[in-house]
Structure formats: structure tokens, C-alpha cells
PyMOL Python script that loads the backbone (N, CA, C, O; Angstrom):
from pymol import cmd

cmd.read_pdbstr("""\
ATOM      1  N   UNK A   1       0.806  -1.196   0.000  1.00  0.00           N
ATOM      2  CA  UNK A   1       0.000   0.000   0.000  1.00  0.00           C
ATOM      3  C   UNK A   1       0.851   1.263   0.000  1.00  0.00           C
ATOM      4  O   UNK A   1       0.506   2.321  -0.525  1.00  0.00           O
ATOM      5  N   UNK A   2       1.881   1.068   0.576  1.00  0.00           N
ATOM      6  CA  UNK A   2       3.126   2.200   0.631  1.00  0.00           C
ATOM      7  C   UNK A   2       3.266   2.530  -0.688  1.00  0.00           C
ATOM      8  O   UNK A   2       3.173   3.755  -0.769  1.00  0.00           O
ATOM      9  N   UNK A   3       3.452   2.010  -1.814  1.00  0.00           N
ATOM     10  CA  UNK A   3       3.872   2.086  -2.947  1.00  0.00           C
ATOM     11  C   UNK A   3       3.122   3.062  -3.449  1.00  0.00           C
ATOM     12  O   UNK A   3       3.447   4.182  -3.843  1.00  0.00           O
ATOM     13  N   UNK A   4       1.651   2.313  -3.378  1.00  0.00           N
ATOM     14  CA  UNK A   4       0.520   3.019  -4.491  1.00  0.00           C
ATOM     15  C   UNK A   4       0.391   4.498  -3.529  1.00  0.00           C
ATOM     16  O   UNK A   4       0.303   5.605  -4.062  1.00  0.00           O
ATOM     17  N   UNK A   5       0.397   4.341  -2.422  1.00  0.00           N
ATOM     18  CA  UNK A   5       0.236   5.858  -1.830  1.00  0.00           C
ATOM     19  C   UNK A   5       1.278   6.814  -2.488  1.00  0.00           C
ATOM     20  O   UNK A   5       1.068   7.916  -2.996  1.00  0.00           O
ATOM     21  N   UNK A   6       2.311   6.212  -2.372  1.00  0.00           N
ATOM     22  CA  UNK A   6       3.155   7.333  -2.727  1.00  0.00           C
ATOM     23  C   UNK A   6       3.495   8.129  -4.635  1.00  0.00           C
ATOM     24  O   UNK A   6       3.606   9.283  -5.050  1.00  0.00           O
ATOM     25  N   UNK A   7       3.548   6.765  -5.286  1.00  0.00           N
ATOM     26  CA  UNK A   7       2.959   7.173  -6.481  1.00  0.00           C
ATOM     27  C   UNK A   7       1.441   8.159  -6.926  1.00  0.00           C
ATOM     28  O   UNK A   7       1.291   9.079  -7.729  1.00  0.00           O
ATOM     29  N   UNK A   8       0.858   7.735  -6.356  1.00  0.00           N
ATOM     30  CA  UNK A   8      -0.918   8.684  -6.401  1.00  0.00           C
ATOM     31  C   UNK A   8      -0.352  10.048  -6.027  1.00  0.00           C
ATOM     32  O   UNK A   8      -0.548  10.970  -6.819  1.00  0.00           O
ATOM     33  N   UNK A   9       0.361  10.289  -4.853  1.00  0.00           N
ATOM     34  CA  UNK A   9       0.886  11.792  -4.039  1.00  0.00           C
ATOM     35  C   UNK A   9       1.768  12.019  -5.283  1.00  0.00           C
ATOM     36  O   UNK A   9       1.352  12.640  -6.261  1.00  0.00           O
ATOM     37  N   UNK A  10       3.162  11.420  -5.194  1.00  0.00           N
ATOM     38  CA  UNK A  10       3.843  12.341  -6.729  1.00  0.00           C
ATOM     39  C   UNK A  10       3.063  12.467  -7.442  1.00  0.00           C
ATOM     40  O   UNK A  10       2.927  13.683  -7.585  1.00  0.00           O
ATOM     41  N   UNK A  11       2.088  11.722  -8.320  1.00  0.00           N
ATOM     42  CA  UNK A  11       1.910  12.176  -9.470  1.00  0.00           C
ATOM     43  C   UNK A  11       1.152  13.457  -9.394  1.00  0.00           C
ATOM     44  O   UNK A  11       1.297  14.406 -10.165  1.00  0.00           O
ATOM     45  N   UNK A  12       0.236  13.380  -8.275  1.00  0.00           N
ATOM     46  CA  UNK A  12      -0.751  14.761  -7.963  1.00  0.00           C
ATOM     47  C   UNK A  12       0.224  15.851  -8.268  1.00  0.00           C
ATOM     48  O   UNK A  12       0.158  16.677  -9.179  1.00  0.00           O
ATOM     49  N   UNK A  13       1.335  15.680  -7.150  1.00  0.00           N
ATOM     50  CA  UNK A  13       2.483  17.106  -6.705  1.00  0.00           C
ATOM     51  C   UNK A  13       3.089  17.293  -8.008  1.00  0.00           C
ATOM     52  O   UNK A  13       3.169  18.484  -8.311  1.00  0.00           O
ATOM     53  N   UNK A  14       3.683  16.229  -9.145  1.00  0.00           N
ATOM     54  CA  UNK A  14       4.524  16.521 -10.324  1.00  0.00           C
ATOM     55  C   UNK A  14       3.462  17.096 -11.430  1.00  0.00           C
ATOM     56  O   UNK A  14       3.386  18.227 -11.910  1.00  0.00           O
ATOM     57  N   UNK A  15       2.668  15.931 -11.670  1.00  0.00           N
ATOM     58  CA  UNK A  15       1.767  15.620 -12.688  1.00  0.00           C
ATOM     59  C   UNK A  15       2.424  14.612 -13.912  1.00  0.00           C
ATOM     60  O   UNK A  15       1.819  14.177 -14.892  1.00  0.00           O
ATOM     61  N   UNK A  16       3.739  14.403 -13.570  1.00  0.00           N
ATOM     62  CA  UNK A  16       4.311  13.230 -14.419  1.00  0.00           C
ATOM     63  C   UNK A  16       5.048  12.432 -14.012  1.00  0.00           C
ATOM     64  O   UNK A  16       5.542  13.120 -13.119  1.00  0.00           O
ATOM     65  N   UNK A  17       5.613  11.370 -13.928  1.00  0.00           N
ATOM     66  CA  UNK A  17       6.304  10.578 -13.616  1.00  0.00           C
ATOM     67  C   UNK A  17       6.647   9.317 -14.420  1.00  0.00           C
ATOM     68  O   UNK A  17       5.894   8.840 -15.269  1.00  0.00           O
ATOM     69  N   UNK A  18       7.953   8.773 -14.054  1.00  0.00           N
ATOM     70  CA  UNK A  18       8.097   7.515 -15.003  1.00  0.00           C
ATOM     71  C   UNK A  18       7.941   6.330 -13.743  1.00  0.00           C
ATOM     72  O   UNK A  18       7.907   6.435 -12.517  1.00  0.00           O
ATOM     73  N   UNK A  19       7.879   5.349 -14.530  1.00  0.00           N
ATOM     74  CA  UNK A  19       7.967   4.104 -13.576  1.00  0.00           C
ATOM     75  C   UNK A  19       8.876   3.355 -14.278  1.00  0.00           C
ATOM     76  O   UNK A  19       9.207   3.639 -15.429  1.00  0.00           O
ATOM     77  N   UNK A  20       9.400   2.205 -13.525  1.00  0.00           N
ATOM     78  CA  UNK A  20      10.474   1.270 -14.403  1.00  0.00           C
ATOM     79  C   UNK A  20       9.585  -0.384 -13.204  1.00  0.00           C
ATOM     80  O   UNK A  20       9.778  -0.634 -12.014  1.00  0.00           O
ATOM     81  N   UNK A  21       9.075  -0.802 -13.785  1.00  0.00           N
ATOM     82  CA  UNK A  21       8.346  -2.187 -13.107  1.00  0.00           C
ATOM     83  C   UNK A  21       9.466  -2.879 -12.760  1.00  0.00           C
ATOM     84  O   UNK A  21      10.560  -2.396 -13.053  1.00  0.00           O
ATOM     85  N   UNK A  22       9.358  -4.483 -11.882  1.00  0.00           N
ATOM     86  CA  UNK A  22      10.289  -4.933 -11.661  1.00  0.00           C
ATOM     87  C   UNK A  22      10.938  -6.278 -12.854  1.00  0.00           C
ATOM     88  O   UNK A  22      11.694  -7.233 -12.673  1.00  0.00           O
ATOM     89  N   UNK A  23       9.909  -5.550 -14.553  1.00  0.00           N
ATOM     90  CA  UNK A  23      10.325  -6.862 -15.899  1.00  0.00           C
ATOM     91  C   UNK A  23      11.029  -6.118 -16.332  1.00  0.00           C
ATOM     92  O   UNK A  23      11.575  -6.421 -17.393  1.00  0.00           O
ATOM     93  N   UNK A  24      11.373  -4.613 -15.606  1.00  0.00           N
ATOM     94  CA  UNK A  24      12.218  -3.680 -16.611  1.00  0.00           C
ATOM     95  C   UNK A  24      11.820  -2.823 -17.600  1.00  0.00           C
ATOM     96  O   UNK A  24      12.545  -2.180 -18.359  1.00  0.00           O
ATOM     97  N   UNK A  25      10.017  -2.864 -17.522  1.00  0.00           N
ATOM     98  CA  UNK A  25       9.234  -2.019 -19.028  1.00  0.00           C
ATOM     99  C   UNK A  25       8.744  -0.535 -18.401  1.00  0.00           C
ATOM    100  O   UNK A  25       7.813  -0.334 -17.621  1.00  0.00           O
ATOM    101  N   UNK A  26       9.486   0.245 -18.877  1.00  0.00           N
ATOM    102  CA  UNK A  26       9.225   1.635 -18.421  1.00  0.00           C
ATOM    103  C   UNK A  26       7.969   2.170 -18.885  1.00  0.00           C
ATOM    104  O   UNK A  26       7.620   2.101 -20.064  1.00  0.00           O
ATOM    105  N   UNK A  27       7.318   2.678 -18.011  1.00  0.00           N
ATOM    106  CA  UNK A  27       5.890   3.233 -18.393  1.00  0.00           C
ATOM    107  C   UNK A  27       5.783   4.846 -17.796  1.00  0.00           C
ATOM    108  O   UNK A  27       6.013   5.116 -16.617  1.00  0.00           O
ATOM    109  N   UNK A  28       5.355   5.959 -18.924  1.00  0.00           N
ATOM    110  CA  UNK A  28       5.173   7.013 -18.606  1.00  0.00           C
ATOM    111  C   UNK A  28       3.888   7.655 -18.112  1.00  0.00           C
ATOM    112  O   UNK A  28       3.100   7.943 -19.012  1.00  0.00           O
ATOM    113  N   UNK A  29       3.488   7.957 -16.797  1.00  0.00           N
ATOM    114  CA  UNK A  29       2.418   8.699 -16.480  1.00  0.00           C
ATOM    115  C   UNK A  29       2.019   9.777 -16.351  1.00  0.00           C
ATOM    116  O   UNK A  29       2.627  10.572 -15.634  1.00  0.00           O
ATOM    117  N   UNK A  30       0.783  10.149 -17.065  1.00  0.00           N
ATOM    118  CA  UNK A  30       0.234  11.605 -16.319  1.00  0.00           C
ATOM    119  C   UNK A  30      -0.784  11.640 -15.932  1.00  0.00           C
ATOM    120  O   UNK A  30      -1.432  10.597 -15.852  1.00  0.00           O
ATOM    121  N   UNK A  31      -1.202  12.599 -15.625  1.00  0.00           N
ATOM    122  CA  UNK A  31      -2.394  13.428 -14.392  1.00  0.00           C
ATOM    123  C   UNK A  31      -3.232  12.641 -15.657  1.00  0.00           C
ATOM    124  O   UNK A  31      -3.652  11.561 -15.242  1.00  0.00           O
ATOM    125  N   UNK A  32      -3.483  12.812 -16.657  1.00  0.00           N
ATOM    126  CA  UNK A  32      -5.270  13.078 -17.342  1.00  0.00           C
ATOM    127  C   UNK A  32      -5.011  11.738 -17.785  1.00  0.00           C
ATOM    128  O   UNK A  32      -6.103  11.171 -17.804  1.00  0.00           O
ATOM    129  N   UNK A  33      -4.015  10.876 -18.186  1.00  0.00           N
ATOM    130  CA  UNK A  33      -4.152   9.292 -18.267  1.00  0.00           C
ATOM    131  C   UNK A  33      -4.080   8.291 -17.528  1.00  0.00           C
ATOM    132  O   UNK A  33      -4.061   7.181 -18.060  1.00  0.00           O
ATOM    133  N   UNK A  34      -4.023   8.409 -16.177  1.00  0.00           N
ATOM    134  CA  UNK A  34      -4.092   7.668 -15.050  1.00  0.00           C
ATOM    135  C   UNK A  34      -5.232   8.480 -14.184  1.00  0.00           C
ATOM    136  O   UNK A  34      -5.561   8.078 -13.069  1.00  0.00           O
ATOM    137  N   UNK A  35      -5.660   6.068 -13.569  1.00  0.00           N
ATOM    138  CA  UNK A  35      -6.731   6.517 -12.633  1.00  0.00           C
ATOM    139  C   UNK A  35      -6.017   5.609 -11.808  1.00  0.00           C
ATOM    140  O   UNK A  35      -5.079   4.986 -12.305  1.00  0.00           O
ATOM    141  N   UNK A  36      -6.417   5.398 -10.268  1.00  0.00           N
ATOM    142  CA  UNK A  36      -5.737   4.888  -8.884  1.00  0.00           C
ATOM    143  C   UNK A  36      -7.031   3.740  -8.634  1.00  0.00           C
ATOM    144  O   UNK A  36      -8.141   4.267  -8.571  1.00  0.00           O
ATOM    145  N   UNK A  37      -7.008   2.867  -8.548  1.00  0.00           N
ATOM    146  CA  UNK A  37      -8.130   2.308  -7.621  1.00  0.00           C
ATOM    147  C   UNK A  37      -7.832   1.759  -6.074  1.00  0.00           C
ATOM    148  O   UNK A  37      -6.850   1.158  -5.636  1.00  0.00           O
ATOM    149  N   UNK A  38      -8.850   2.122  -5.528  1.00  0.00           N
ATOM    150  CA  UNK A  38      -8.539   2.150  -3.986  1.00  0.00           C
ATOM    151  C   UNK A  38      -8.253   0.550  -3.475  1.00  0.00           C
ATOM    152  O   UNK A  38      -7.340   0.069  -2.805  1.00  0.00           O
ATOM    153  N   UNK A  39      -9.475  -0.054  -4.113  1.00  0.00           N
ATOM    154  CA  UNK A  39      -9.485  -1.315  -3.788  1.00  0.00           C
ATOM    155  C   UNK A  39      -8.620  -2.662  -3.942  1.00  0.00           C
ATOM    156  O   UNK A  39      -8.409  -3.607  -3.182  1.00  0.00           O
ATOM    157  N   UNK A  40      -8.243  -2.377  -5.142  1.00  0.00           N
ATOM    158  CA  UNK A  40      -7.140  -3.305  -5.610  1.00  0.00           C
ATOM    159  C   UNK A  40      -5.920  -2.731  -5.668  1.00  0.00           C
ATOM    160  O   UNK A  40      -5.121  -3.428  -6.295  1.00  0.00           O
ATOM    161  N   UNK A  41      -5.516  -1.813  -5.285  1.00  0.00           N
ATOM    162  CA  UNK A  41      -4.152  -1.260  -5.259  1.00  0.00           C
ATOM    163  C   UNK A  41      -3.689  -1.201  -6.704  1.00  0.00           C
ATOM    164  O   UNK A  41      -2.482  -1.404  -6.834  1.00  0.00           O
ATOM    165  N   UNK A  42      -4.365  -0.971  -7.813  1.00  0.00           N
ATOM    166  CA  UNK A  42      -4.021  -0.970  -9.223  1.00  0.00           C
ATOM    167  C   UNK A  42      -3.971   0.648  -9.543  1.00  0.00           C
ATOM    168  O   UNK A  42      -4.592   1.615  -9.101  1.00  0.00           O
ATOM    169  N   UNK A  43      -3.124   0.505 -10.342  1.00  0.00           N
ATOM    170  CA  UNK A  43      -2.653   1.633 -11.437  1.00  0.00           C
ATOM    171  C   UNK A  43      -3.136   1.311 -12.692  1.00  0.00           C
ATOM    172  O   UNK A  43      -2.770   0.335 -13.345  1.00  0.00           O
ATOM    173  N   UNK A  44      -4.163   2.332 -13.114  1.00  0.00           N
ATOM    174  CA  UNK A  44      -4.675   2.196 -14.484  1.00  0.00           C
ATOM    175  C   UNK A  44      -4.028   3.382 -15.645  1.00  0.00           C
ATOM    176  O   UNK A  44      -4.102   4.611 -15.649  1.00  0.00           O
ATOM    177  N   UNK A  45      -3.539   2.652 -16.361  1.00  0.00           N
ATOM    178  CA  UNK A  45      -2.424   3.843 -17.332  1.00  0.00           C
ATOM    179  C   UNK A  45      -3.438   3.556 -18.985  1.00  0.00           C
ATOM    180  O   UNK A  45      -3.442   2.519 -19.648  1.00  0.00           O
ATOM    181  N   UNK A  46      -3.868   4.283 -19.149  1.00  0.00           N
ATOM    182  CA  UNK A  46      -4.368   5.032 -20.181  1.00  0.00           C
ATOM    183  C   UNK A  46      -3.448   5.105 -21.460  1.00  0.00           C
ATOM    184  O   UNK A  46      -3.204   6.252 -21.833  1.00  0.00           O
ATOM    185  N   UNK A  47      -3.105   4.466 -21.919  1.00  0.00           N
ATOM    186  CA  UNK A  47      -2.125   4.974 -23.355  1.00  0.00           C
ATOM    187  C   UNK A  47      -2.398   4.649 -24.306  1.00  0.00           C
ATOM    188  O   UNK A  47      -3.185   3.714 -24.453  1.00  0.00           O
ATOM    189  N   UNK A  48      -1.747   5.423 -25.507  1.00  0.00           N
ATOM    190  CA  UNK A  48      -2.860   5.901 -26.398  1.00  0.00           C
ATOM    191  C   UNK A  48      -3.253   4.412 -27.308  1.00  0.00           C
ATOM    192  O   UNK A  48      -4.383   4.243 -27.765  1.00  0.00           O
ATOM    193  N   UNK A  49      -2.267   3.512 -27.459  1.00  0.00           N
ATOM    194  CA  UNK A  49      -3.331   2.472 -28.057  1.00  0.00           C
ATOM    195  C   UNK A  49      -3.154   0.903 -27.006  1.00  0.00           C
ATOM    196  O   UNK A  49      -3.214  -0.268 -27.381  1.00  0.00           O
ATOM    197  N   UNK A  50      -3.029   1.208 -26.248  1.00  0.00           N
ATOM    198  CA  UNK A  50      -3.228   0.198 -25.075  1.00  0.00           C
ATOM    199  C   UNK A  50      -3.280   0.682 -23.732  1.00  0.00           C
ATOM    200  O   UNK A  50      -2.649   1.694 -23.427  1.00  0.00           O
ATOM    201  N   UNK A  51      -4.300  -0.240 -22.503  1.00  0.00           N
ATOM    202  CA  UNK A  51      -4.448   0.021 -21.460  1.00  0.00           C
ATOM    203  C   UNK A  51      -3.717  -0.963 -20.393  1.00  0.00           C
ATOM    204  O   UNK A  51      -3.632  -2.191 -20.365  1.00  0.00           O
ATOM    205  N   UNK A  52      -3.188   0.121 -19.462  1.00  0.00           N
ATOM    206  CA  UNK A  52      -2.149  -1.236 -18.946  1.00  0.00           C
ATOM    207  C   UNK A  52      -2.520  -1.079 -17.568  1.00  0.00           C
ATOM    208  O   UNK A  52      -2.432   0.068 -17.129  1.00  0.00           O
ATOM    209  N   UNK A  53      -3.042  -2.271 -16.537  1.00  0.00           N
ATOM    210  CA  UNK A  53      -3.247  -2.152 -15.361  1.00  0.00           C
ATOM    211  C   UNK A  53      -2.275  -2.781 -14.336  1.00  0.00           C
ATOM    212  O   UNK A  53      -2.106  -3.998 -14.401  1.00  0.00           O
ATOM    213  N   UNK A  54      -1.813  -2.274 -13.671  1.00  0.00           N
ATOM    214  CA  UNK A  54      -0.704  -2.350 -13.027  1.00  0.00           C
ATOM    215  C   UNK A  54      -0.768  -2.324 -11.478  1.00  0.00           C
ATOM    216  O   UNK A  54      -1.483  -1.546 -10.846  1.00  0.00           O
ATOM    217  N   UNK A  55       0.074  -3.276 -10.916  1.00  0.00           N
ATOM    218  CA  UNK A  55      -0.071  -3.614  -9.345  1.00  0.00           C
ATOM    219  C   UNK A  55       0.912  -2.931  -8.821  1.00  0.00           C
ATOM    220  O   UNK A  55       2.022  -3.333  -9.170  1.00  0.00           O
ATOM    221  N   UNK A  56       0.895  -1.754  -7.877  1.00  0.00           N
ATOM    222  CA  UNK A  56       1.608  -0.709  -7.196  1.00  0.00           C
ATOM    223  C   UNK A  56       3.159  -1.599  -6.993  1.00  0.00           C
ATOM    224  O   UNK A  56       4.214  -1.156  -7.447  1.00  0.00           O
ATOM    225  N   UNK A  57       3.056  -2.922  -6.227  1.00  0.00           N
ATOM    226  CA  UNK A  57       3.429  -3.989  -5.687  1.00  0.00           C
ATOM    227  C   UNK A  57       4.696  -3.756  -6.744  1.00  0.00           C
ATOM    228  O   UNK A  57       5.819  -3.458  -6.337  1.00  0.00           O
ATOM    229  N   UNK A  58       4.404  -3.913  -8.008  1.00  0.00           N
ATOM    230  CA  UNK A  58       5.246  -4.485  -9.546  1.00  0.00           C
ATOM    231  C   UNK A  58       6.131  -3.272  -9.671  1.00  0.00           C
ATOM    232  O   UNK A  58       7.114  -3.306 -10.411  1.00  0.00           O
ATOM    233  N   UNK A  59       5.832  -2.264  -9.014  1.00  0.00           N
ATOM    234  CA  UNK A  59       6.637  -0.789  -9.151  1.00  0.00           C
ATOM    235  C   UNK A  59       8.061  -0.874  -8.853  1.00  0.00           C
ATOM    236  O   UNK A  59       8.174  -0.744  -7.634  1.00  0.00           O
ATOM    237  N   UNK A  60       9.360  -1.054  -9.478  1.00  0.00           N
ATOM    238  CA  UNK A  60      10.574  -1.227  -8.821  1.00  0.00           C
ATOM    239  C   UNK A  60      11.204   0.026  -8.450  1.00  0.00           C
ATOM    240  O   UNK A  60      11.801   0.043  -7.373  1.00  0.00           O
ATOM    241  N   UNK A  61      11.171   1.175  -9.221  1.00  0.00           N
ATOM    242  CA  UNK A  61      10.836   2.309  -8.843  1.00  0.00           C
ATOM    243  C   UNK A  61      10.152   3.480  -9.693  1.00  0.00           C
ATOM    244  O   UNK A  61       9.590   3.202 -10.752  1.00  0.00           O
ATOM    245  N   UNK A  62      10.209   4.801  -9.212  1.00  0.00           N
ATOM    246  CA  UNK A  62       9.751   5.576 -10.064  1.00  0.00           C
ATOM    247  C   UNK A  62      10.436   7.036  -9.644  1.00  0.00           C
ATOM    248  O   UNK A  62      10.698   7.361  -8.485  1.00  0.00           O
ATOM    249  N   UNK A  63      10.700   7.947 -10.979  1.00  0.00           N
ATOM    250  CA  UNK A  63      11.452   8.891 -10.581  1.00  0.00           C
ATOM    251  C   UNK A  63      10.164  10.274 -11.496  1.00  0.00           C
ATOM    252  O   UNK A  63       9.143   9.985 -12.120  1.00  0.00           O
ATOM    253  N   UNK A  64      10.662  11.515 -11.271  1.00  0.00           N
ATOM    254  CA  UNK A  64       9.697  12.902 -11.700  1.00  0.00           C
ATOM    255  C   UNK A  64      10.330  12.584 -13.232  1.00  0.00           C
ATOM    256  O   UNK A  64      11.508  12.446 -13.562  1.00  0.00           O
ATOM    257  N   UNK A  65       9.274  12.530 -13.927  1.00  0.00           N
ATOM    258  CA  UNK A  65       9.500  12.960 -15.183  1.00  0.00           C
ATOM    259  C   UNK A  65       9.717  14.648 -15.776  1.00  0.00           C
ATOM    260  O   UNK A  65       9.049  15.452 -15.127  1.00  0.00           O
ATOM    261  N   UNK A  66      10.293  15.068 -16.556  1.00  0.00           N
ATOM    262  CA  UNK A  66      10.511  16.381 -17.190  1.00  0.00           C
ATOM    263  C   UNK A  66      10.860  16.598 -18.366  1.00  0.00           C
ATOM    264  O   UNK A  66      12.064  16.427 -18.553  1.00  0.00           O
ATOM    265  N   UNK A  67      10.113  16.995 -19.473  1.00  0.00           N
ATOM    266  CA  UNK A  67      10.169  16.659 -20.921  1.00  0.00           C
ATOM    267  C   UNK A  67      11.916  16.659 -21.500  1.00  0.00           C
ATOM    268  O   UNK A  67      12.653  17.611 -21.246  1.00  0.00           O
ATOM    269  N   UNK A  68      12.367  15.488 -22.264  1.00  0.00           N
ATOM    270  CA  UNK A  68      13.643  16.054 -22.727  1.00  0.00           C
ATOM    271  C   UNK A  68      14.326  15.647 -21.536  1.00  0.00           C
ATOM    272  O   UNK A  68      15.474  16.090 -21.576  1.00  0.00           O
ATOM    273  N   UNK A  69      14.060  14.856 -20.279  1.00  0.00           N
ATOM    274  CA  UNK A  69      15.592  14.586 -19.383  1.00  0.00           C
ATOM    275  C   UNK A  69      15.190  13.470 -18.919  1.00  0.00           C
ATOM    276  O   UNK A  69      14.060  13.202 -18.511  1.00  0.00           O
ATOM    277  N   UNK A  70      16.159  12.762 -18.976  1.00  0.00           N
ATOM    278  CA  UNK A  70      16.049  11.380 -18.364  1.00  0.00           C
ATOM    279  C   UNK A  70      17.450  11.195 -17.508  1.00  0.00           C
ATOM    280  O   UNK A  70      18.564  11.286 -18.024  1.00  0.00           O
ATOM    281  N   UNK A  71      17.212  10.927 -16.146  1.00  0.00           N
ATOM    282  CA  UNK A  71      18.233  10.231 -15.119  1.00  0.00           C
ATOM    283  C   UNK A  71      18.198   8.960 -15.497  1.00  0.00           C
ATOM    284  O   UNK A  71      18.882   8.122 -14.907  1.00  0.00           O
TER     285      UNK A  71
END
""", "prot")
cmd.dss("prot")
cmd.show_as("cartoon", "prot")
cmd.util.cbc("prot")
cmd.orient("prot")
């Protein structure tokens, strides 16, 4: 639950963020293509020709996205 809390809070405070799961497939989020569900601890990512639902759990980490820079 730690996970998904804290992802839901960045993304509010940034409005973008990357994730890197723990298969290694980087996924980019924002405010208007992600929804949180309370119940299942899922991350619903919105993209533009696939929907990917995702278990907070699977998060290996995630850093602020900013157009043009990648750490």
C-alpha cells in the first residue's frame, strides 16, 4: 500500500512521472491518463493504443518525469 500511496501523491504534486516495473518495461504517467483504484491497489495507465493495469506492488521504482531529461 506504501507504494501506491506514494505514487498517487507524486503524481498529484509533479503531474508526471516515469515508472520502471520490476520486468524492466518503463511506463510514462500523467495526471489526465491515469486513474488509482482504492481497492485493488491498481494503477490504471491510459495509453494511447493500449491500457495497462498495473499492481503498485510491480513498481521497482519511479522517478519525476521532465520533458527532454532522463536520469
Amino acid at each position: 500500500m506504501a507504494n501506491f500511496q506514494r505514487i498517487k501523491e507524486e503524481l498529484e504534486k509533479s503531474g508526471e512521472l516515469m515508472l520502471r516495473l520490476g520486468s524492466g518495461e518503463k511506463l510514462e504517467l500523467h495526471k489526465h491518463n491515469v486513474s488509482f483504484d482504492e481497492s485493488t491497489q491498481e494503477i490504471k495507465v491510459d495509453a494511447s493504443s493500449e491500457t495497462y493495469w498495473i499492481s503498485a506492488d510491480s513498481v521497482a521504482y519511479y522517478w519525476i518525469h521532465r520533458e527532454g531529461i532522463e536520469k
